[in-house]
C-alpha positions as CSV (number, residue, x, y, z in Angstrom):
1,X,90.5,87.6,74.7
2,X,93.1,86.0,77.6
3,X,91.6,86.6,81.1
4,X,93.1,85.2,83.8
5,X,92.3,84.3,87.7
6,X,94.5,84.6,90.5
7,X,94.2,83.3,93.6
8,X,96.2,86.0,96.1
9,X,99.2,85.0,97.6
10,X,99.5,82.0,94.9
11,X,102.4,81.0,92.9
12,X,99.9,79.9,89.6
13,X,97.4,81.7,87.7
14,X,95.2,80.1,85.6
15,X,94.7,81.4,82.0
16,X,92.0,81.2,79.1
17,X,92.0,82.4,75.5
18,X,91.4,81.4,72.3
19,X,94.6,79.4,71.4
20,X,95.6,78.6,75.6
21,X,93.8,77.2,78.6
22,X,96.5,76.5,81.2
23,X,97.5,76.5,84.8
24,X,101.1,78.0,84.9
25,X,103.3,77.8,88.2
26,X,106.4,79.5,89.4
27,X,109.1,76.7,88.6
28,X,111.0,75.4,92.1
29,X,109.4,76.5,96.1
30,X,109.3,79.6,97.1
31,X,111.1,80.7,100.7
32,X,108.4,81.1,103.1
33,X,109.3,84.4,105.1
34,X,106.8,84.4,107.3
35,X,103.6,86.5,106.9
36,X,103.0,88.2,103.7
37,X,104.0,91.5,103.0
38,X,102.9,93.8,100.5
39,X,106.5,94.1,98.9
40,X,107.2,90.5,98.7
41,X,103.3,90.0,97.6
42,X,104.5,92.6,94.3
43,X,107.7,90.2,93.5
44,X,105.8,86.9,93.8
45,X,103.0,88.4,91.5
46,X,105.2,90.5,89.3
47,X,106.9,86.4,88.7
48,X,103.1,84.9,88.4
49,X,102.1,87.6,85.8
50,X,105.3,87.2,83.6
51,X,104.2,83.3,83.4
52,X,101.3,84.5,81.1
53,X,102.4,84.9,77.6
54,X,100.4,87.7,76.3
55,X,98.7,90.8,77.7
56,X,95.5,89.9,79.4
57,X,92.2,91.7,79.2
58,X,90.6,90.5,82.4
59,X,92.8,89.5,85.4
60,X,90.6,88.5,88.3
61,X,92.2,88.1,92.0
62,X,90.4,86.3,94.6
63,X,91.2,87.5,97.9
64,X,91.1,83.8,98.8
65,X,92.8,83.9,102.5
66,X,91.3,87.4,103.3
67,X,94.6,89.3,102.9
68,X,94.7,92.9,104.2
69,X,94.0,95.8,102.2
70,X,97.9,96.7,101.3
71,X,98.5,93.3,99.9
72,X,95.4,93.5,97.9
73,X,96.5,96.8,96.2
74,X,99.9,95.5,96.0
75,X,98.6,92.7,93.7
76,X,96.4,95.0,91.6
77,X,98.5,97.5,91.3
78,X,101.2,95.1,89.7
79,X,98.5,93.2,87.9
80,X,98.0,97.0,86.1
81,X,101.1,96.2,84.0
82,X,100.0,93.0,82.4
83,X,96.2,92.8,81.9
84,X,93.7,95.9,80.8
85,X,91.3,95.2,83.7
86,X,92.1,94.5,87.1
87,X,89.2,92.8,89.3
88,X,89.0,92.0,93.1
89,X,86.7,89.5,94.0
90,X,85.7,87.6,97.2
91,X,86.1,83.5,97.5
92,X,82.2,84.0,98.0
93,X,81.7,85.5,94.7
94,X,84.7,83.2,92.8
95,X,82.8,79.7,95.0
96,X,79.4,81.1,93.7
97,X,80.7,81.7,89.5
98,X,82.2,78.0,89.6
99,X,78.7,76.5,90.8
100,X,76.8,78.5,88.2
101,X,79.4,77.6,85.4
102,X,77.3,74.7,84.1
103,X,73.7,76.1,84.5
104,X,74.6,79.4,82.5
105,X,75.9,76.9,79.8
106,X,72.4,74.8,79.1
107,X,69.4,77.3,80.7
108,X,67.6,80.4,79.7
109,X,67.0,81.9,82.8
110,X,63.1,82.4,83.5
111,X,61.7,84.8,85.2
112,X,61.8,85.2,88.8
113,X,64.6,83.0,89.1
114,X,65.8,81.4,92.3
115,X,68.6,79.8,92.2
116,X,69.8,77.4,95.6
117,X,73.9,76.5,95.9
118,X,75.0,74.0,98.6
119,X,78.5,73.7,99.6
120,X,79.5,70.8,101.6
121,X,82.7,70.3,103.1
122,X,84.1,68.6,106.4
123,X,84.5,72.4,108.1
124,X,80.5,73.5,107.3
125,X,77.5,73.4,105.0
126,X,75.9,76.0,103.7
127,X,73.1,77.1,101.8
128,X,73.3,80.2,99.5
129,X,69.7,81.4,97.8
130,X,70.1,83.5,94.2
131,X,67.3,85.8,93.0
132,X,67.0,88.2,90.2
133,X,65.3,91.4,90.8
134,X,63.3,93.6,88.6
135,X,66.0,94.7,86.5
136,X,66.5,90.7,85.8
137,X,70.2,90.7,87.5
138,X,71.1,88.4,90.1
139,X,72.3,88.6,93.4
140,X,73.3,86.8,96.9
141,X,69.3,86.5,98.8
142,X,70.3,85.0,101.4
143,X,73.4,82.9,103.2
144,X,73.0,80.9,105.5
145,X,75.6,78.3,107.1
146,X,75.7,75.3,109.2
147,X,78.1,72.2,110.6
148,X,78.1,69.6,107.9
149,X,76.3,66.9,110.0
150,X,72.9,69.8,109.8
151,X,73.2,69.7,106.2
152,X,70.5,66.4,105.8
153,X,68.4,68.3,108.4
154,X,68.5,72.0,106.7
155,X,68.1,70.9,102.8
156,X,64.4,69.9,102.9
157,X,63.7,73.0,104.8
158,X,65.4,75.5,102.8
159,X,64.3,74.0,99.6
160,X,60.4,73.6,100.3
161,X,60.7,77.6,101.9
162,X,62.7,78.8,98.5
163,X,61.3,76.0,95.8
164,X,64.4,77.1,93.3
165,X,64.0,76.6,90.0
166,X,68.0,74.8,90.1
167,X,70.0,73.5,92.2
168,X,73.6,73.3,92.5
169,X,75.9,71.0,94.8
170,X,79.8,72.2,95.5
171,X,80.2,68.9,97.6
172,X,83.6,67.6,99.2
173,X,85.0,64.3,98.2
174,X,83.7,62.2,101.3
175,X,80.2,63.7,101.3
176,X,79.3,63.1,97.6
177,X,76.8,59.9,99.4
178,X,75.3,62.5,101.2
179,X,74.8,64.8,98.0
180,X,73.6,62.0,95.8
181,X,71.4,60.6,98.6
182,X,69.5,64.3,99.0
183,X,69.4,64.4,95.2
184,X,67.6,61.2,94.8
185,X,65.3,61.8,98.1
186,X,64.0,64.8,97.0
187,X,64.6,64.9,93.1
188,X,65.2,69.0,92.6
189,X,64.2,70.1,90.2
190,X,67.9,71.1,87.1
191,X,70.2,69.9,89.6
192,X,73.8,69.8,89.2
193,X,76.9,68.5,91.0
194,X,80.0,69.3,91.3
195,X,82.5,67.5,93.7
196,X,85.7,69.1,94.2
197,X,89.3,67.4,96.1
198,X,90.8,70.7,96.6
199,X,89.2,73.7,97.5
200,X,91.6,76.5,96.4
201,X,91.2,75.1,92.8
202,X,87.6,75.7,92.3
203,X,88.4,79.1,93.7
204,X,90.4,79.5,91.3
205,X,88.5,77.8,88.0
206,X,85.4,80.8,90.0
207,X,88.0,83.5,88.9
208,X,88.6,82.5,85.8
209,X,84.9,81.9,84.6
210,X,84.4,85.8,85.6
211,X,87.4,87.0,84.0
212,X,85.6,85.7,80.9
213,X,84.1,87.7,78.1
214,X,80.6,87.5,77.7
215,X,80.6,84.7,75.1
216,X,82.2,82.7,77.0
217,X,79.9,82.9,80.2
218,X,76.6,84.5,79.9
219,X,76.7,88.1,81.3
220,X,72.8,86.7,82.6
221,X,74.6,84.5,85.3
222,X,77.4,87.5,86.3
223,X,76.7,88.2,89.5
224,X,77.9,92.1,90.2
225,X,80.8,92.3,92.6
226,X,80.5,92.6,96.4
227,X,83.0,92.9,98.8
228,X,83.7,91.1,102.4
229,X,82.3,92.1,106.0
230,X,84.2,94.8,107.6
231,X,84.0,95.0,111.2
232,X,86.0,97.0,114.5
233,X,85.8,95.9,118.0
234,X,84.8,99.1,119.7
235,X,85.4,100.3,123.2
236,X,82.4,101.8,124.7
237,X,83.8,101.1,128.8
238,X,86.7,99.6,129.3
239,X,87.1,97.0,129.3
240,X,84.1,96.5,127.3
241,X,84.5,96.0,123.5
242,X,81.5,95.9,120.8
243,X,81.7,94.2,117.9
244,X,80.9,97.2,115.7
245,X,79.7,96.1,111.5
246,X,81.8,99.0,109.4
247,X,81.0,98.0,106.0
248,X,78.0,95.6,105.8
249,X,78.9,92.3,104.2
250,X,78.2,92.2,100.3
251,X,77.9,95.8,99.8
252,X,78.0,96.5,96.0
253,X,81.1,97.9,94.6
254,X,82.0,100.9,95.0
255,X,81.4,101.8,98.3
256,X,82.1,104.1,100.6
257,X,83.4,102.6,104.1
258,X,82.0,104.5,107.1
259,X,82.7,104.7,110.9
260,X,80.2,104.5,114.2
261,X,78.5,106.5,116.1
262,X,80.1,105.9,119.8
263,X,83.3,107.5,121.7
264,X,85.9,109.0,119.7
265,X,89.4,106.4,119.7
266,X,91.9,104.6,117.4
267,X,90.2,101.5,115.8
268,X,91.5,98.0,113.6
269,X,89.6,96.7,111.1
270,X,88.9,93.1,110.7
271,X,86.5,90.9,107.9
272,X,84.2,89.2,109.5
273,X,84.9,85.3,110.7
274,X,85.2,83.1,107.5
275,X,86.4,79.9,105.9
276,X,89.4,80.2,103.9
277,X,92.0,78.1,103.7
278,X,95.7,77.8,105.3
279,X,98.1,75.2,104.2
280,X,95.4,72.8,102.3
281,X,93.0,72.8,105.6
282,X,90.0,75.0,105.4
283,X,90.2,77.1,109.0
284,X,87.6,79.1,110.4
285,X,89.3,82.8,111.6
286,X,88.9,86.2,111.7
287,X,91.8,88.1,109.8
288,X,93.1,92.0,110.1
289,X,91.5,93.5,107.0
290,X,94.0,97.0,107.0
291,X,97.6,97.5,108.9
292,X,96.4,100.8,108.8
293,X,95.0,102.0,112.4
294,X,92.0,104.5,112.2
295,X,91.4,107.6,113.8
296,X,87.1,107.4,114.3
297,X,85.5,110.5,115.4
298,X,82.7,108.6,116.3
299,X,80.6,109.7,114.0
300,X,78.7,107.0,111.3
301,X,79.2,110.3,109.0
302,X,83.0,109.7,109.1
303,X,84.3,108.6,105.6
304,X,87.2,106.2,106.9
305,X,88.0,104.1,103.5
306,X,86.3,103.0,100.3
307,X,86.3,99.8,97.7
308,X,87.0,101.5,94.1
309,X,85.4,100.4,91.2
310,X,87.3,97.6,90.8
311,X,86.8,95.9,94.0
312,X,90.1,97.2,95.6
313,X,89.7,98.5,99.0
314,X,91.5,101.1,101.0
315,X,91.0,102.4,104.6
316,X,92.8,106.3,105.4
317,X,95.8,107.0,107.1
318,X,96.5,107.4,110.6
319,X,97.7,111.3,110.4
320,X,94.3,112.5,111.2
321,X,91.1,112.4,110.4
322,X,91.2,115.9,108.2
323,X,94.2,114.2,106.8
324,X,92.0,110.6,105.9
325,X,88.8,111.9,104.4
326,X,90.8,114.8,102.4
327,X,92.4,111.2,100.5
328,X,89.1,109.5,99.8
329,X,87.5,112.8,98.7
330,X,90.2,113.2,96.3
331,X,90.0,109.9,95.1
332,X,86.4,110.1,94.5
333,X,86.9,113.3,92.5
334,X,89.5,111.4,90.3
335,X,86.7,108.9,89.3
336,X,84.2,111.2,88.5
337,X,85.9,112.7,85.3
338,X,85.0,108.6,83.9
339,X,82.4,108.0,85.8
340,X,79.7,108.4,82.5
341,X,82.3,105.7,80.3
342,X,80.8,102.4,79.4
343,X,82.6,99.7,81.1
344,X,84.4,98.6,77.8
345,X,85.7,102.4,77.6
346,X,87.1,102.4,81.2
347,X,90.4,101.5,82.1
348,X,92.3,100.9,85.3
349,X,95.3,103.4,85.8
350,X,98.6,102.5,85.8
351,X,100.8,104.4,88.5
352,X,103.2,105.9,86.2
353,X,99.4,107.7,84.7
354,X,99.0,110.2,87.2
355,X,95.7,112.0,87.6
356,X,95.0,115.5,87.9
357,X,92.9,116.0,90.8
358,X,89.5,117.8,89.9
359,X,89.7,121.0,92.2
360,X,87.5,120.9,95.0
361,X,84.4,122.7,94.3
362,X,81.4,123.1,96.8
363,X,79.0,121.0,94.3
364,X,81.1,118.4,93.4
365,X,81.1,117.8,97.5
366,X,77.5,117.3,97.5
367,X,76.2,114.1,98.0
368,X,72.2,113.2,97.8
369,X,71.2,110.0,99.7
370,X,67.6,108.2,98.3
371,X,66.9,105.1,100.2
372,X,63.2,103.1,100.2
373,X,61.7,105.6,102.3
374,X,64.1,108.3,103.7
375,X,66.4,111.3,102.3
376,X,69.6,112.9,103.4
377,X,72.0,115.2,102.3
378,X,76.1,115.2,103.3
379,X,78.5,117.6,102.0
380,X,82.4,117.6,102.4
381,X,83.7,120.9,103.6
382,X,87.7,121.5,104.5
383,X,88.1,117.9,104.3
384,X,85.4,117.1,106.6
385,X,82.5,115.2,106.0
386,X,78.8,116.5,107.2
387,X,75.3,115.1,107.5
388,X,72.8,117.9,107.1
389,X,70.0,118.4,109.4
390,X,66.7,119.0,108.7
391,X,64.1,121.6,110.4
392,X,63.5,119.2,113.3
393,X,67.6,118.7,113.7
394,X,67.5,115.2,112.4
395,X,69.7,113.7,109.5
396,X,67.0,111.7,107.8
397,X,63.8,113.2,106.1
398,X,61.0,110.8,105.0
399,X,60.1,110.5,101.5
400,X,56.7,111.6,100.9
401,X,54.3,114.2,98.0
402,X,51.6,116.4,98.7
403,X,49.7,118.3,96.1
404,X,47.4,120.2,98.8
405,X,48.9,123.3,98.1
406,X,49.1,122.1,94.2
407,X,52.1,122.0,93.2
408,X,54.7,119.2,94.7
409,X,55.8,118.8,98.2
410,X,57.4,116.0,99.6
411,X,55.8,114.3,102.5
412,X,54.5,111.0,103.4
413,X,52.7,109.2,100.9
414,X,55.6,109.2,98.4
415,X,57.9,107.1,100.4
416,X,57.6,104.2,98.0
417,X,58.3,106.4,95.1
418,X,61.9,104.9,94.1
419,X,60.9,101.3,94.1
420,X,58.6,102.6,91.1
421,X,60.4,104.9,88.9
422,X,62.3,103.8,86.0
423,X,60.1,100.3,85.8
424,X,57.3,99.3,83.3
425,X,53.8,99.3,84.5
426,X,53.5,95.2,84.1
427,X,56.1,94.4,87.2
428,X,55.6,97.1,89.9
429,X,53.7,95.2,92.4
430,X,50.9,97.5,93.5
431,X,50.3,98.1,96.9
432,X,46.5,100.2,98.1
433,X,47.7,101.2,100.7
434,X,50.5,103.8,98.5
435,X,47.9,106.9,98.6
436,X,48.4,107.3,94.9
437,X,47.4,105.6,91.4
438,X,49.8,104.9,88.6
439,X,48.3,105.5,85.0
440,X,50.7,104.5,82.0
441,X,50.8,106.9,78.6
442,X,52.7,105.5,75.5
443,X,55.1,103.5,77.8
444,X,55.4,106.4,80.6
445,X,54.3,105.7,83.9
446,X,52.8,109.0,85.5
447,X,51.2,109.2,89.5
448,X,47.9,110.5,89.8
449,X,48.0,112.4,92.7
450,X,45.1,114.2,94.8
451,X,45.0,118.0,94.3
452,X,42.8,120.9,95.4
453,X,41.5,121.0,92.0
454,X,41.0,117.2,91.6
455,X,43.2,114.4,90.5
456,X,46.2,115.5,88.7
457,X,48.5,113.0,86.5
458,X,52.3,113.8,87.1
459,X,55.2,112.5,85.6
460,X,58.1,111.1,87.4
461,X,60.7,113.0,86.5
462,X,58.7,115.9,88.2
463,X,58.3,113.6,91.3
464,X,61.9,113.5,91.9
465,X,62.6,117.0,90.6
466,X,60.5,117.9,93.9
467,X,62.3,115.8,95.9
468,X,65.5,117.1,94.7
469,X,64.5,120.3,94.5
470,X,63.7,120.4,98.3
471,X,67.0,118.8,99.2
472,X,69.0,121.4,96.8
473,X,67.5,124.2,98.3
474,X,68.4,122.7,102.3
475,X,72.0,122.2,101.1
476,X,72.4,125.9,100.0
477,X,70.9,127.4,103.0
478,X,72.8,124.8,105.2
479,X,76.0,125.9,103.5
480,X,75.3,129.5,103.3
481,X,75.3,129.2,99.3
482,X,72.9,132.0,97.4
483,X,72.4,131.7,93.8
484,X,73.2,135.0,91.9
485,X,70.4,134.3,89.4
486,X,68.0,131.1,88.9
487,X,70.2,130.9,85.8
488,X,73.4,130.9,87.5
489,X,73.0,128.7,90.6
490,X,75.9,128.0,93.2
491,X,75.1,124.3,93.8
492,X,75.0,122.7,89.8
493,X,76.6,119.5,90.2
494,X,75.8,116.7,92.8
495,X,76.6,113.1,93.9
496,X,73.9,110.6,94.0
497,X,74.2,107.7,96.4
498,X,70.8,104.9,96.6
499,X,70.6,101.3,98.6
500,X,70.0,99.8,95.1
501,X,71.4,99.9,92.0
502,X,69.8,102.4,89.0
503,X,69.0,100.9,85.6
504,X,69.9,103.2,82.4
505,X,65.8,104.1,82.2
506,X,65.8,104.9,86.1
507,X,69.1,107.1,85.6
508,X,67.6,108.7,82.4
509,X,64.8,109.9,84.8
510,X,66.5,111.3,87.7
511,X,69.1,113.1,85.2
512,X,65.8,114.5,83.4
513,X,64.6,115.7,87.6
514,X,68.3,117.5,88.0
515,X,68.3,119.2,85.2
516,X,65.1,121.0,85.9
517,X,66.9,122.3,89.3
518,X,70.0,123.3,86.9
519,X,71.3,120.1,88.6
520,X,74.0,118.1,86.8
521,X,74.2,114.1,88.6
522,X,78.4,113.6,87.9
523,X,78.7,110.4,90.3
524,X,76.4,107.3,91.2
525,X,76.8,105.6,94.1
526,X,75.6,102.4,95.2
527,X,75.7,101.6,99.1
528,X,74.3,99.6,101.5
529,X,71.3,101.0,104.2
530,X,73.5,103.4,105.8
């Protein structure tokens, strides 16, 4: 397999396969034209890309210098032509694969593993804690950064609160004394360094290791991809402006990118602050994330862009708001027709593959939203996008289950439901203050839940199916939908969208829960706490 990273904006790629591992470069300088464009981004990459001699399978591009979202599709879309599989990732994530390069190579990660990377470098220090969760995948804990002169003072306190089971050093040239002094002070326990001279290269040598094939870097120490901190300065009163978080940083790809609740106006989007670099000096900045300027309604409902699968994000139009949503719902239909594909089977679309747009039904425009302990239902209806109410008018219903009446209604004591289903009884964490018992039957976990007849054991499929059930029947009545027959019901297909992401044996459960509401689940989405 040849995979190769990219650092956006570059004039090399690096490359890795079975008979090549290189770093190729555009022969002569380039004419600086001032700032990058999206045109001139696709003829410097279409010239990078034709460096590699064969087709690549994985071409990662770190959006090293937070480059807006045109230059980022520009790059992908180009990269479409020469590679199978077209990633986007941020310097965090490429910084974050390079530390973990050697620890993947010599460990078998344990359980509960916590992981603590310390970067170093004459601009900042910072201290980044990696956990696996019950599923056993890993992800970004915490991030916490500092000046480099705090970094003798912070260590012994992050590393007594977190204990990690490794650590791992990025350290600048001129502050490997300061690494090797920490090291030897404190003694942690698998530690590994890793000084670096330049910091775009380790960026880089981060985007290849995840372009890799799973033999060549255990899938165990992937981390999923994330994108960048969106933000908008908002004015409430002029001239007062808020600093308004649009997309929450590391959000799990894809994503949805949604506006504010506040006055209605015309709004920029920006990452948040960051380090990257500019001209072999790491700079702290904030940087325009879209040319495009937004239309908000002022609603957090608004759909104003999204991050596709691939880690490419887009922000809508400036026509109108009808105008913007219409584009994302359309895209999102487009994705649904894969959406049940393995990874392997899925394949970025080249532009000269046009889609067929799915036509727009009422169910496919129907979205569920679980989080820990709250439901809500929106629905997209002539290009607009709605959060229903419920009885008392507000968008959020708690999750809860009553069996008083016996048979399931959702309320209160059930609002811990979804950080049980789909797990084996061994690692759910079991908390008496829940108002149920869990009792496990040839591997299936079922909740023993107080009835007017006694204790009753329930399965969890049929936990969800009342959840669903309820929130089916409020989207038809919202919408005005009546069901000619319980056979034949108007609202059969939905989209699913939960703060965490679903294993296969948690998915298996709630497709088992939406087919006994003649419920078909065609899309998963994983956000942030909206």
């Amino acid at each position: 397999m040849l995979a190769g990273g990219y650092l956006l904006g570059s004039t090399g790629i690096r490359i890795h396969g079975p008979k090549i591992k290189d770093l190729l470069w555009i022969p002569g300088d380039l004419p600086v034209r001032g700032r990058l464009q999206p045109t001139m981004l696709k003829e410097r990459t279409q010239m990078v890309y034709k460096l590699v001699p064969d087709r690549m399978k994985n071409l990662v591009i770190i959006n090293s210098n937070f480059s807006d979202f045109e230059c980022i599709q520009a790059a992908a879309d180009m990269g479409q032509n020469y590679a199978d599989n077209v990633i986007v990732i941020t310097p965090l994530l490429a910084r974050l694969t390079f530390a973990l390069n050697d620890l993947q190579r010599f460990r078998n990660p344990p359980e509960k593993e916590v992981i603590l990377v310390v970067t170093v470098t004459c601009m900042f220090a910072d201290f980044v804690i990696i956990k696996r969760d019950a599923n056993f995948d890993i992800y970004v804990a915490e991030h916490i950064t500092r000046k480099p002169d705090e970094c003798a003072r912070m260590f012994p306190k992050i590393y007594n609160d977190f204990y990690p089971h490794s650590t791992i050093f990025l350290a600048q040239e001129e502050y490997s004394s300061l690494v090797e002094d920490l090291r030897s002070q404190y003694q942690p326990e698998n530690s590994f360094v890793k000084p670096f001279r330049r910091w775009d290269f380790f960026l880089l040598w981060g985007g290849l290791y995840y372009a890799m094939n799973d033999e060549d870097y255990d899938p165990r120490y992937r981390i999923p991809n994330f994108t960048s901190g969106i933000e908008a300065p908002i004015r409430f009163q002029k001239p007062y402006l808020e600093r308004c978080v649009i997309l929450p940083e590391r959000s799990p790809v894809p994503c949805e990118i949604y506006g504010y609740n506040g006055p209605s106006q015309s709004i920029q989007l920006f990452y948040f602050h960051d380090f990257f670099l500019v001209h072999e000096k790491i700079v702290y900045d904030r940087r325009q994330a879209s040319r495009n300027v937004i239309i908000a309604t002022g609603s957090s409902n608004q759909i104003i862009g999204y991050v596709d699968e691939r880690g490419v994000p887009y922000a809508s139009p400036t026509a109108s708001v009808e105008t913007a949503q219409k584009e994302v719902i359309k895209h999102v239909n487009q994705r649904t027709a894969v959406e049940e594909l393995s990874e392997e089977d899925v394949k970025p679309i080249a532009n000269s593959t046009p889609i067929e747009p799915v036509p727009e039904t009422e169910s496919a425009n129907v979205k569920f939203i679980l989080q820990n302990n709250i439901c809500a239902i929106e629905v997209y209806k002539n290009g607009v996008s709605k959060r229903l109410g419920n009885s008392e008018g507000k968008d959020w219903t708690p999750l809860y289950l009553s069996m008083v009446n016996g048979t399931p209604e959702i309320g209160e004591k059930a609002k811990n439901v979804l950080k049980i289903i789909g797990k084996p009884l061994n690692v759910i964490k079991i908390d008496p203050k829940w108002g149920f018992k869990l009792e496990e039957n040839d591997g299936n976990i079922l909740f023993q839940i107080e009835t007017p007849n006694g204790p009753r054991l329930i399965p969890q499929e049929l936990v969800i199916s009342a959840f669903l059930k309820a929130m089916k029947i409020r989207a038809e009545s919202a919408m005005e939908i009546r069901a000619e027959s319980a056979i034949d019901p108007q609202i059969k297909e939905i989209r699913l969208s939960t703060n965490f992401k679903l294993t296969e044996p948690q998915k298996a459960i709630f497709k088992k829960a939406a087919l006994k509401n003649n419920l078909e689940i065609i899309f998963y989405i994983v956000t942030s706490d909206l």
